[in-house]
N, CA, C and O atoms as a DFTB+ gen file, in Angstrom:
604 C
 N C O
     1  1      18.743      -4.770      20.267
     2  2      18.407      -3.553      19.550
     3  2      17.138      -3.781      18.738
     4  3      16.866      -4.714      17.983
     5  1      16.386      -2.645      19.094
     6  2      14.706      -3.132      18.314
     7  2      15.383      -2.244      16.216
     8  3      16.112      -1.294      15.931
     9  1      14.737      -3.082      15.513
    10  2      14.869      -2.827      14.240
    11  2      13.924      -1.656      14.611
    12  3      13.245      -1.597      15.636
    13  1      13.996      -0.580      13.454
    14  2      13.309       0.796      13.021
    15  2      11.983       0.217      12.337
    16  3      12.100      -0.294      11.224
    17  1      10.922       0.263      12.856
    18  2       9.572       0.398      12.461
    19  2       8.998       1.014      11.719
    20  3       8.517       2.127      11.934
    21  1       8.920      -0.027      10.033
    22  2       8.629       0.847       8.908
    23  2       7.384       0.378       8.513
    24  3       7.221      -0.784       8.884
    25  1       6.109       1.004       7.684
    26  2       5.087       0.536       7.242
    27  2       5.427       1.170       5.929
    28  3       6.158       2.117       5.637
    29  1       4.585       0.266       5.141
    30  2       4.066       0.633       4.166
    31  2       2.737       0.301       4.012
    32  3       2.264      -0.812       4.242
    33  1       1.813       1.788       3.412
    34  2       0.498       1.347       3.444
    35  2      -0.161       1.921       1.983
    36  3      -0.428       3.074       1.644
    37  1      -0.352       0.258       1.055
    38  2      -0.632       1.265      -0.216
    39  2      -2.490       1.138      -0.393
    40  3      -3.316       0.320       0.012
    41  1      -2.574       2.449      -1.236
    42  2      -4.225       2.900      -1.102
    43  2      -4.110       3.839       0.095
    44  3      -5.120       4.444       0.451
    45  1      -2.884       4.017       0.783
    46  2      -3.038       4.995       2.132
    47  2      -3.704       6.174       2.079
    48  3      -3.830       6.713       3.178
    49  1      -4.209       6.796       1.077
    50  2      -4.281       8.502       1.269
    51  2      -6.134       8.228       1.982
    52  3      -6.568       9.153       2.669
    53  1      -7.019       7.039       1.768
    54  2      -8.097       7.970       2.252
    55  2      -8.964       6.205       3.201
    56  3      -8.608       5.066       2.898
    57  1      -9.739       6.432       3.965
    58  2     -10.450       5.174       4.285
    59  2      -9.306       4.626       4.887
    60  3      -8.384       5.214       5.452
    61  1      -9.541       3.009       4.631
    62  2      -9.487       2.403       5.918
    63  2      -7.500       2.478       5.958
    64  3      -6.696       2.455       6.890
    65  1      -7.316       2.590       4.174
    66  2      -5.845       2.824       4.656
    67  2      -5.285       3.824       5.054
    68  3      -4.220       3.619       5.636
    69  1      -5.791       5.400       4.899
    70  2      -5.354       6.296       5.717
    71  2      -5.473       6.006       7.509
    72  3      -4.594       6.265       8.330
    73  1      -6.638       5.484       7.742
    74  2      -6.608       5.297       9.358
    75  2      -6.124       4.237       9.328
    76  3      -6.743       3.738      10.267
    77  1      -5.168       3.092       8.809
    78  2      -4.307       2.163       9.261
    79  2      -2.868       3.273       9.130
    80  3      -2.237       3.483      10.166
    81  1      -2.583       3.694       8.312
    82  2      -1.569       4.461       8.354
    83  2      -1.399       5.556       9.880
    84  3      -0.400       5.703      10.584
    85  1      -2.803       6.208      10.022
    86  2      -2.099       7.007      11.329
    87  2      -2.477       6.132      12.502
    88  3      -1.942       6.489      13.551
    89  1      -3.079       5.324      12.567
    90  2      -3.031       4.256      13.909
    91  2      -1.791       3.342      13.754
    92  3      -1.760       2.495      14.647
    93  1      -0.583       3.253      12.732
    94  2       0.587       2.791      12.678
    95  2       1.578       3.794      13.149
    96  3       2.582       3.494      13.795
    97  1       1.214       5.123      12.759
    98  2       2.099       6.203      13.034
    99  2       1.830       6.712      14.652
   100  3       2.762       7.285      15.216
   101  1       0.753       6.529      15.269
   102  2       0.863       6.797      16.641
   103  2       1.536       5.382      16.825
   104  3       2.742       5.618      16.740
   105  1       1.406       4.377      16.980
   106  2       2.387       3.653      17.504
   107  2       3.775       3.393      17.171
   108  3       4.336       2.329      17.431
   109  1       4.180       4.124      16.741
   110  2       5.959       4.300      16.613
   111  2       6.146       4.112      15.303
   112  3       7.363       4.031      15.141
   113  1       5.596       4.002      14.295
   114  2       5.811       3.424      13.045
   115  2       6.274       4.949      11.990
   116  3       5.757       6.042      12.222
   117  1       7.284       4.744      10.884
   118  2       7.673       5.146      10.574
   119  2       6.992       4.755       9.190
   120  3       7.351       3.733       8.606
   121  1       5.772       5.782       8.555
   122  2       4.770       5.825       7.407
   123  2       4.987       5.826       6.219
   124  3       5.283       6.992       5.959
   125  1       5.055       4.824       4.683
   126  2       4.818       5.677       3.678
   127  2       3.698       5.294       3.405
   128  3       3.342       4.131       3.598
   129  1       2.647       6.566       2.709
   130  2       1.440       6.284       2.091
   131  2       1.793       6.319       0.448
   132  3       2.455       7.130      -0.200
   133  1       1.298       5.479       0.170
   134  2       1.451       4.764      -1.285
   135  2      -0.122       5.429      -1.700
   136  3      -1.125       5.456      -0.987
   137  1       0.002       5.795      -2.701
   138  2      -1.217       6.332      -3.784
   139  2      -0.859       6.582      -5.406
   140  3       0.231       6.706      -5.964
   141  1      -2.417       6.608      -6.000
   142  2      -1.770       5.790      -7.320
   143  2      -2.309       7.571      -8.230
   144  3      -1.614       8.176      -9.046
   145  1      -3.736       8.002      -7.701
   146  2      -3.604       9.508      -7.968
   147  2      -4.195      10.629      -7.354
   148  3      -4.221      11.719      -7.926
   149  1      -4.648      10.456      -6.291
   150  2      -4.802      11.487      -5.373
   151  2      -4.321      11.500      -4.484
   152  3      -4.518      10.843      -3.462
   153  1      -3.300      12.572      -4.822
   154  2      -2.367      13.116      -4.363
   155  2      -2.676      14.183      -2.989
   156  3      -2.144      14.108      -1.881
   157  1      -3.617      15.093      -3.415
   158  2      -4.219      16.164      -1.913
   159  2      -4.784      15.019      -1.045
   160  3      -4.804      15.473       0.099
   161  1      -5.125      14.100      -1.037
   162  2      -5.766      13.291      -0.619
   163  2      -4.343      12.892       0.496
   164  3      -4.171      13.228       1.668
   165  1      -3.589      12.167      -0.298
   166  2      -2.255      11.663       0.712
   167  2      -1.402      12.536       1.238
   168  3      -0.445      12.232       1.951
   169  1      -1.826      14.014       0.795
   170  2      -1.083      14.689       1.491
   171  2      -1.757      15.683       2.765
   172  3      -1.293      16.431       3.626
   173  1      -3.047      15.249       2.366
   174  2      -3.991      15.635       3.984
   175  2      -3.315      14.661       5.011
   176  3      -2.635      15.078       5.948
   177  1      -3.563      13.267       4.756
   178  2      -3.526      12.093       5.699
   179  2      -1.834      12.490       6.176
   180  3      -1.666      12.368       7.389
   181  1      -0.647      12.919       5.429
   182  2       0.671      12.891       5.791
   183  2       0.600      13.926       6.734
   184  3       0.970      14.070       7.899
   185  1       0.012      14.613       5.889
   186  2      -0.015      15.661       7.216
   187  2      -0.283      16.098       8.632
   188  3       0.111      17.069       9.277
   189  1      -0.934      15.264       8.868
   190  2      -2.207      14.797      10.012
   191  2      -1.329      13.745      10.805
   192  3      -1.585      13.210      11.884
   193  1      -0.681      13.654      10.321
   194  2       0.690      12.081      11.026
   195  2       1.692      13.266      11.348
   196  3       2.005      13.339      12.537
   197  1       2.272      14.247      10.462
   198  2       2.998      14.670      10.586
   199  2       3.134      15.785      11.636
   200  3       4.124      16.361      12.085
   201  1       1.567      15.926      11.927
   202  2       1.111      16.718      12.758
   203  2       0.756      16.487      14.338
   204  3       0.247      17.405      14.981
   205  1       1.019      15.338      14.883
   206  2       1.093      14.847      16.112
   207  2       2.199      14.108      16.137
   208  3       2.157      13.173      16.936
   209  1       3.769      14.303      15.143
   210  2       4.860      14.220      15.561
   211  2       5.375      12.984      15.026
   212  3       6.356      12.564      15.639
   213  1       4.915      12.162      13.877
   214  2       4.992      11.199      13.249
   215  2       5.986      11.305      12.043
   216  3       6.624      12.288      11.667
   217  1       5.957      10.291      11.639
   218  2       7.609      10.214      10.443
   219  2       6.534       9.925       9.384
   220  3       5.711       9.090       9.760
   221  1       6.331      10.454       8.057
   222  2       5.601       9.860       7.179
   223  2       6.328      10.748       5.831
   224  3       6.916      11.830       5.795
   225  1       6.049       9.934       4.980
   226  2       6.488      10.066       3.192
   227  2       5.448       9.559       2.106
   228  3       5.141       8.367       2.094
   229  1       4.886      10.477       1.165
   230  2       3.935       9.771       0.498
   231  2       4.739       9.610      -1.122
   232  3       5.671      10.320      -1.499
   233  1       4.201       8.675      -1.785
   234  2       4.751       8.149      -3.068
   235  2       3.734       7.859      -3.852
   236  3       2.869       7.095      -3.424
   237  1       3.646       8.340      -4.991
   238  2       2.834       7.700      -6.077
   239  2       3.036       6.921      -6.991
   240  3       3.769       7.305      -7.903
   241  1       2.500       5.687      -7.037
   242  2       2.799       4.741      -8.002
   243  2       1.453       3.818      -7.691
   244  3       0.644       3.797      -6.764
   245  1       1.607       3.089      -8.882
   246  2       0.294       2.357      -9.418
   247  2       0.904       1.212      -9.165
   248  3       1.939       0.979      -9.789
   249  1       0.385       0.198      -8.157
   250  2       0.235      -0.844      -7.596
   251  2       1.110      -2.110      -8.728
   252  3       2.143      -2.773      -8.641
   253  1      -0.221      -1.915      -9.966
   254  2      -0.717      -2.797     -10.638
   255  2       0.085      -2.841     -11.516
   256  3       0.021      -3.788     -12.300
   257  1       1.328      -1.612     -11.711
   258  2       2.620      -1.222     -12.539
   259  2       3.677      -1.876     -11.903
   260  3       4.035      -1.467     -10.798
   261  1       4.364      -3.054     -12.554
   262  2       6.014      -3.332     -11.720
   263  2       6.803      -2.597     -11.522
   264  3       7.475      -2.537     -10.492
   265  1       6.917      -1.558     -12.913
   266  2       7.919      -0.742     -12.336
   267  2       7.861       0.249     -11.196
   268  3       8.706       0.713     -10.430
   269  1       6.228       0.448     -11.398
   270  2       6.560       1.549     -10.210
   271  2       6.702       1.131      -9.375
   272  3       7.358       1.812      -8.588
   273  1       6.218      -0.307      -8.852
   274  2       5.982      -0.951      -7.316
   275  2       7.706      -1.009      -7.276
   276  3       8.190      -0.394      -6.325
   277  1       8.488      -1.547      -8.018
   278  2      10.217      -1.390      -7.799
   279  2      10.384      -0.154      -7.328
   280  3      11.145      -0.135      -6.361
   281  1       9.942       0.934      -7.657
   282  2      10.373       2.332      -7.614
   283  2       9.916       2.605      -5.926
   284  3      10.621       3.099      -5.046
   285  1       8.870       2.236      -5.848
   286  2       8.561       2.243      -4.689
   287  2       8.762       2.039      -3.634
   288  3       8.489       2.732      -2.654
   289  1       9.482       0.642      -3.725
   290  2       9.892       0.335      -2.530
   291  2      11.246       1.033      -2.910
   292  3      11.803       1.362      -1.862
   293  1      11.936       1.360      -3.935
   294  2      13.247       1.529      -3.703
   295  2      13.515       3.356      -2.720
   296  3      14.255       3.963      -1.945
   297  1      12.536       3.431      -3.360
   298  2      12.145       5.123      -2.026
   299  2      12.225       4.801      -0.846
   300  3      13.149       5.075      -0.080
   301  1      10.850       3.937      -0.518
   302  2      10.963       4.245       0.578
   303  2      12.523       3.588       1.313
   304  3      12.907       4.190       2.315
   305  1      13.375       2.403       0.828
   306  2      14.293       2.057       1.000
   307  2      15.536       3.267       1.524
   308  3      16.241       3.239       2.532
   309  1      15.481       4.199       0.519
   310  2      16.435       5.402       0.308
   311  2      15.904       6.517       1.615
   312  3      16.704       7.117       2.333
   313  1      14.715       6.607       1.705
   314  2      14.508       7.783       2.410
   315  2      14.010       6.699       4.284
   316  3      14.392       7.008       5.413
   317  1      13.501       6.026       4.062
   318  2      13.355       5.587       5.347
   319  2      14.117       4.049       5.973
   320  3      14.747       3.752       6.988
   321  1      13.669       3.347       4.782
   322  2      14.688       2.346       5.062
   323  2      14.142       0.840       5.047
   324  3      12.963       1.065       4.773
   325  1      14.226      -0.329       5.146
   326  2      13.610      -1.569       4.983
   327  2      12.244      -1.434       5.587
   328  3      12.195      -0.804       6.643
   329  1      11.058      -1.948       5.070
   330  2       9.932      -1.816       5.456
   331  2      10.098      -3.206       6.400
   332  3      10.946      -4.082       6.231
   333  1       9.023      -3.163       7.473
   334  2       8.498      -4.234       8.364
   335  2       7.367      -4.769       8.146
   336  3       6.932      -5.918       8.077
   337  1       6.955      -3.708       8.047
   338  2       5.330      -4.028       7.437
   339  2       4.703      -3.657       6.254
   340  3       4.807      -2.478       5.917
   341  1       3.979      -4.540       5.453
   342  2       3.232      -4.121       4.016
   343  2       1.873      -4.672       4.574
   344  3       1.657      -5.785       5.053
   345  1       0.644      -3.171       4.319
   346  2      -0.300      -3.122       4.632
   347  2      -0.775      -3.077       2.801
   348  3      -0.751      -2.054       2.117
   349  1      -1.180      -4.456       2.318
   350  2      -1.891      -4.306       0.982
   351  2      -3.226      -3.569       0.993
   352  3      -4.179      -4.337       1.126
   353  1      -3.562      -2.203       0.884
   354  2      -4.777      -1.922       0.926
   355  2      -5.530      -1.271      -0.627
   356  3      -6.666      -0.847      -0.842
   357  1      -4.428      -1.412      -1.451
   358  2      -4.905      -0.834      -2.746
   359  2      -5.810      -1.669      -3.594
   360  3      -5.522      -2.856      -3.748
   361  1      -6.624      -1.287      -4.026
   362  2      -8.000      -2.364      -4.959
   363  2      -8.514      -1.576      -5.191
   364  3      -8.625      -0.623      -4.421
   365  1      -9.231      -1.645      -6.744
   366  2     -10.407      -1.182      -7.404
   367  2     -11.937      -1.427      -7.097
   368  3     -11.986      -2.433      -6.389
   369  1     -12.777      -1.103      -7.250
   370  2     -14.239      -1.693      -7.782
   371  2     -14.871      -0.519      -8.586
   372  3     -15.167       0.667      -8.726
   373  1     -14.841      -1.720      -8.968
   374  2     -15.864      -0.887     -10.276
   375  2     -16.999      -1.273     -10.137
   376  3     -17.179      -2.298      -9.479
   377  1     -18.301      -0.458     -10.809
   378  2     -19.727      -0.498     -10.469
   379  2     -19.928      -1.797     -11.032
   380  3     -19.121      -2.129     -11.900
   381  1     -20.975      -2.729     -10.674
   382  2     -21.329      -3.782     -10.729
   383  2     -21.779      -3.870     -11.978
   384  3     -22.275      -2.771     -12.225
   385  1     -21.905      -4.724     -13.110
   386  2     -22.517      -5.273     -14.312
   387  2     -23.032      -6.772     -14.230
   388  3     -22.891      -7.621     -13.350
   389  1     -23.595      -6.794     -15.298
   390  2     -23.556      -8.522     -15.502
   391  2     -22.833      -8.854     -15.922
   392  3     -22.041      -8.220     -16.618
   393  1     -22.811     -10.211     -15.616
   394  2     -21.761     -11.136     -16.736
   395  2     -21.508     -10.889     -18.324
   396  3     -20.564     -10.584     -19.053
   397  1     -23.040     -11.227     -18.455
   398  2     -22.688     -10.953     -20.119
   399  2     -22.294      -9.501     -20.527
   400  3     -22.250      -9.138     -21.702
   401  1     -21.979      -8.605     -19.336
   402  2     -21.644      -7.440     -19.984
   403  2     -20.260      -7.288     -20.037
   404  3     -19.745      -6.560     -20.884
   405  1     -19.490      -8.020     -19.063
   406  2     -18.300      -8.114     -18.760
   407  2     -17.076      -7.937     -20.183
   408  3     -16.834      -8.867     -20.953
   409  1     -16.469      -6.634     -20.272
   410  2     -15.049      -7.019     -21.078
   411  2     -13.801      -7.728     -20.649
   412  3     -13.764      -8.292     -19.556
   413  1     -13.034      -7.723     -21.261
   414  2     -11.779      -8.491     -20.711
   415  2     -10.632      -7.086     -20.589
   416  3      -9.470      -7.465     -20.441
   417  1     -10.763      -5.982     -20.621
   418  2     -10.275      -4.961     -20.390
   419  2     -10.365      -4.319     -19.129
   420  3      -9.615      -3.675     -18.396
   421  1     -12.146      -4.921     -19.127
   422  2     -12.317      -4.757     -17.799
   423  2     -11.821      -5.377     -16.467
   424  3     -11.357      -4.782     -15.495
   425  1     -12.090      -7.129     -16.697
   426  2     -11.392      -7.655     -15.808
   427  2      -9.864      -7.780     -15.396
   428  3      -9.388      -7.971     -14.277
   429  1      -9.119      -7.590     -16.841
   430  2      -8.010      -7.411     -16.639
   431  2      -7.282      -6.376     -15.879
   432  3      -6.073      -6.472     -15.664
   433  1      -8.218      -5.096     -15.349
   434  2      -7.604      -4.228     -14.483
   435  2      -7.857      -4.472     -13.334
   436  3      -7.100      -4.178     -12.409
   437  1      -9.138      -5.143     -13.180
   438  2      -9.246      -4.849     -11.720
   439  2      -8.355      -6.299     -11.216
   440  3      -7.433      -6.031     -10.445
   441  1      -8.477      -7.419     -11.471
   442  2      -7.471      -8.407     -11.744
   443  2      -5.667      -8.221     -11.256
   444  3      -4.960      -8.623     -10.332
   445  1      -5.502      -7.432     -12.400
   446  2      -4.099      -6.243     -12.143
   447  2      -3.518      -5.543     -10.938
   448  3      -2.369      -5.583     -10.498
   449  1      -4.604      -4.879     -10.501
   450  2      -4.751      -4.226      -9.407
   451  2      -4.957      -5.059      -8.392
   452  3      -4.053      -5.033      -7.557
   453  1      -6.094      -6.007      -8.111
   454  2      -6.204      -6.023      -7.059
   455  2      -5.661      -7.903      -6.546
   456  3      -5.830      -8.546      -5.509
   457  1      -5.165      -8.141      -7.519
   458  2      -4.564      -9.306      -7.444
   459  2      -2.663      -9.205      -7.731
   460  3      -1.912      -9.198      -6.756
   461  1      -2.335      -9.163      -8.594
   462  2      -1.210      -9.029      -9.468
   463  2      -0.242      -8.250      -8.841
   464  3       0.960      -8.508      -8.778
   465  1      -1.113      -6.796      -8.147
   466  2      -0.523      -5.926      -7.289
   467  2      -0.234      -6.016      -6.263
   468  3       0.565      -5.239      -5.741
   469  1      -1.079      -7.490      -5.338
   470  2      -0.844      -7.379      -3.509
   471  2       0.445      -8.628      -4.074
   472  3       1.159      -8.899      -3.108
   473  1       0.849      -9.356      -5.272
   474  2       1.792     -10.155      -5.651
   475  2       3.046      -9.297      -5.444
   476  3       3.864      -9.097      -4.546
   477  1       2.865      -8.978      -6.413
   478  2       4.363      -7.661      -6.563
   479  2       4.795      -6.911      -5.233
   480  3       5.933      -6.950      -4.763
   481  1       3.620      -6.160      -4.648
   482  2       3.969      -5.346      -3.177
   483  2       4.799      -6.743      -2.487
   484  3       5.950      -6.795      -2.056
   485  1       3.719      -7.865      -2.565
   486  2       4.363      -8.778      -0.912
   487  2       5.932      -9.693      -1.809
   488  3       6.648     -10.505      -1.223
   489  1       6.122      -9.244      -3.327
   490  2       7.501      -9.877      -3.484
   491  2       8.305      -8.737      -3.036
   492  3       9.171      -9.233      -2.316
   493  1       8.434      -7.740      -3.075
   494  2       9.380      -6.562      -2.727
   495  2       8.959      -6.375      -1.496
   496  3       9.899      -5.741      -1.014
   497  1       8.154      -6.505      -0.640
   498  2       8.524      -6.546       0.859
   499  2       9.229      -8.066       1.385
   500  3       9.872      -7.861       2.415
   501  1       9.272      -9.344       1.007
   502  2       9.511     -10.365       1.180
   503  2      10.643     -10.112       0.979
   504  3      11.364     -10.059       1.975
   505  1      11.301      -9.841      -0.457
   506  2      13.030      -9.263      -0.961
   507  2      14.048      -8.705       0.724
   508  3      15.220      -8.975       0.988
   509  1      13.039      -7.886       1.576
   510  2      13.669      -6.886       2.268
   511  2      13.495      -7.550       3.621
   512  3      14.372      -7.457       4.480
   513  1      12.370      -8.216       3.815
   514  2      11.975      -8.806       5.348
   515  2      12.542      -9.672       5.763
   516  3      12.963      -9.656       6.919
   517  1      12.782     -11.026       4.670
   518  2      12.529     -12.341       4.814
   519  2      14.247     -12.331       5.700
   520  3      15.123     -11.516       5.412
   521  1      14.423     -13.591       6.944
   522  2      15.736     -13.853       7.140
   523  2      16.446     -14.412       5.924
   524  3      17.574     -14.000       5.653
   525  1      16.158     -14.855       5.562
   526  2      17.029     -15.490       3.893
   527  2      17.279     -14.386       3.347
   528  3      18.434     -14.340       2.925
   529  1      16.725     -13.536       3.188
   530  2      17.698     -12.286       2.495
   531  2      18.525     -11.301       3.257
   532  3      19.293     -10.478       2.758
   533  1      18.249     -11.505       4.663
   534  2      18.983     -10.710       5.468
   535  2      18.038      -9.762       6.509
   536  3      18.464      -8.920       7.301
   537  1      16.820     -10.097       6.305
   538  2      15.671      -9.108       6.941
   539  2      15.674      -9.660       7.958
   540  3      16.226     -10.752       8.094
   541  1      14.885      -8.865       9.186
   542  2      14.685      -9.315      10.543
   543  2      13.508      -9.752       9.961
   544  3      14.158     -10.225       9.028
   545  1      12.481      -9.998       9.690
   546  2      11.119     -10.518       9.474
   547  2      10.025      -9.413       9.460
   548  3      10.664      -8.364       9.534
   549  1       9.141      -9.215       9.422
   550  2       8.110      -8.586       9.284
   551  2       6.654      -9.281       9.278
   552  3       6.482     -10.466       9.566
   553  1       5.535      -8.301       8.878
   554  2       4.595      -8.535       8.812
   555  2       3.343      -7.908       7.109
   556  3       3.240      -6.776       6.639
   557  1       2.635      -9.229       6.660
   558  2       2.376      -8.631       5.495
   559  2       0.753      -8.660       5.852
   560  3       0.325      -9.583       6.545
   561  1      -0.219      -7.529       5.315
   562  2      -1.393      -7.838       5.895
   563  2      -2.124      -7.478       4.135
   564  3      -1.393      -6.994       3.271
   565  1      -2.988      -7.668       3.969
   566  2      -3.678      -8.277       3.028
   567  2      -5.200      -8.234       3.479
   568  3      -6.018      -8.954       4.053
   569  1      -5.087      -6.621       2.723
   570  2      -7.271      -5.911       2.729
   571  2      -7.698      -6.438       1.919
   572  3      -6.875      -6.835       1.094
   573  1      -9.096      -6.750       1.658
   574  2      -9.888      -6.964       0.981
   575  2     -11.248      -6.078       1.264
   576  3     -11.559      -5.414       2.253
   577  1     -11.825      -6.278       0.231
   578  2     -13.736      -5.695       0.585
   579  2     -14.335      -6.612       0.192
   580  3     -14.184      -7.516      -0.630
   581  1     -15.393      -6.122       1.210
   582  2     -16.636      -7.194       0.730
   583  2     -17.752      -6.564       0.537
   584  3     -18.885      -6.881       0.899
   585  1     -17.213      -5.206      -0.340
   586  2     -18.427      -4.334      -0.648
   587  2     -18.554      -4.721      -2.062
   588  3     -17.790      -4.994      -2.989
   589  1     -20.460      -4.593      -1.759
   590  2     -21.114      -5.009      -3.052
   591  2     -22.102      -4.097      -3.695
   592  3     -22.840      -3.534      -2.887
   593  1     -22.297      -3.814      -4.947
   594  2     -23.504      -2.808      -5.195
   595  2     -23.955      -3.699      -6.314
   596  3     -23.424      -4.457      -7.125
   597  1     -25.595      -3.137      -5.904
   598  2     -26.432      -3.968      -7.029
   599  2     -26.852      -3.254      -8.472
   600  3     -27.428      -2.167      -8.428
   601  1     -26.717      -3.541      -9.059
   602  2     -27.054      -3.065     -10.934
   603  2     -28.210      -2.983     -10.899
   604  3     -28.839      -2.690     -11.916
């Protein structure tokens, strides 16, 4: 018996994670798009899945928040069911500065976000995947950019 094919794709509503989300959803995958606040945004992309016959659910929560990332998975848990896959695609950038301009308010978010957060997502998909907890296994994938702008 094949397990039910779940993604999760957070940052899903626009770019490269909306088109990982519907190139998961044409192949049998059963979608949530994770977004932290644009919302019309994830609900174009759901729609557009939902619209060539696809299973998709969008959720808002902030990555870089534990509780919500708990909340999060505990949705999609309730409404679709153990994820297979965690597509980390959520990260900040912020416009480029110098060093010496750098706050620690500053680094501490994007830090938060784009570190702290692919932690938390891949412990609550690990909780649900791993055979030691009872999961068939899965797959965790882990975006990055290597976009740069100059000051």
């Amino acid at each position: 018996m094949n397990p039910k094919k779940i993604v999760l794709v957070t940052g899903g509503s626009r770019g490269i994670g909306a088109a990982a989300a519907k190139l998961f959803a044409k192949n049998g995958y059963s979608v949530c798009i994770n977004y932290k606040s644009n919302e019309v945004a994830a609900l174009k992309t759901a729609q557009e899945i939902l619209e060539f016959g696809g299973t998709c659910i969008t959720v808002q929560a902030d990555v870089s928040n534990e509780k919500d990332v708990i909340n999060l998975f505990s949705t999609i848990d309730q409404k679709l069911g153990h994820i297979s896959v965690l597509v980390n695609n959520a990260g900040i950038l912020k416009k480029q500065t110098r060093l010496e301009e750098l706050t620690a308010e500053r680094i501490n978010e994007v830090f938060t976000t784009n570190v702290t957060g692919y932690f938390l997502c891949c412990r609550e998909a690990v909780k649900r995947m791993s055979f030691k907890n009872g999961g068939s296994g899965g797959a965790i994938v882990n975006v990055s950019s290597g976009n740069c702008q100059d000051s």
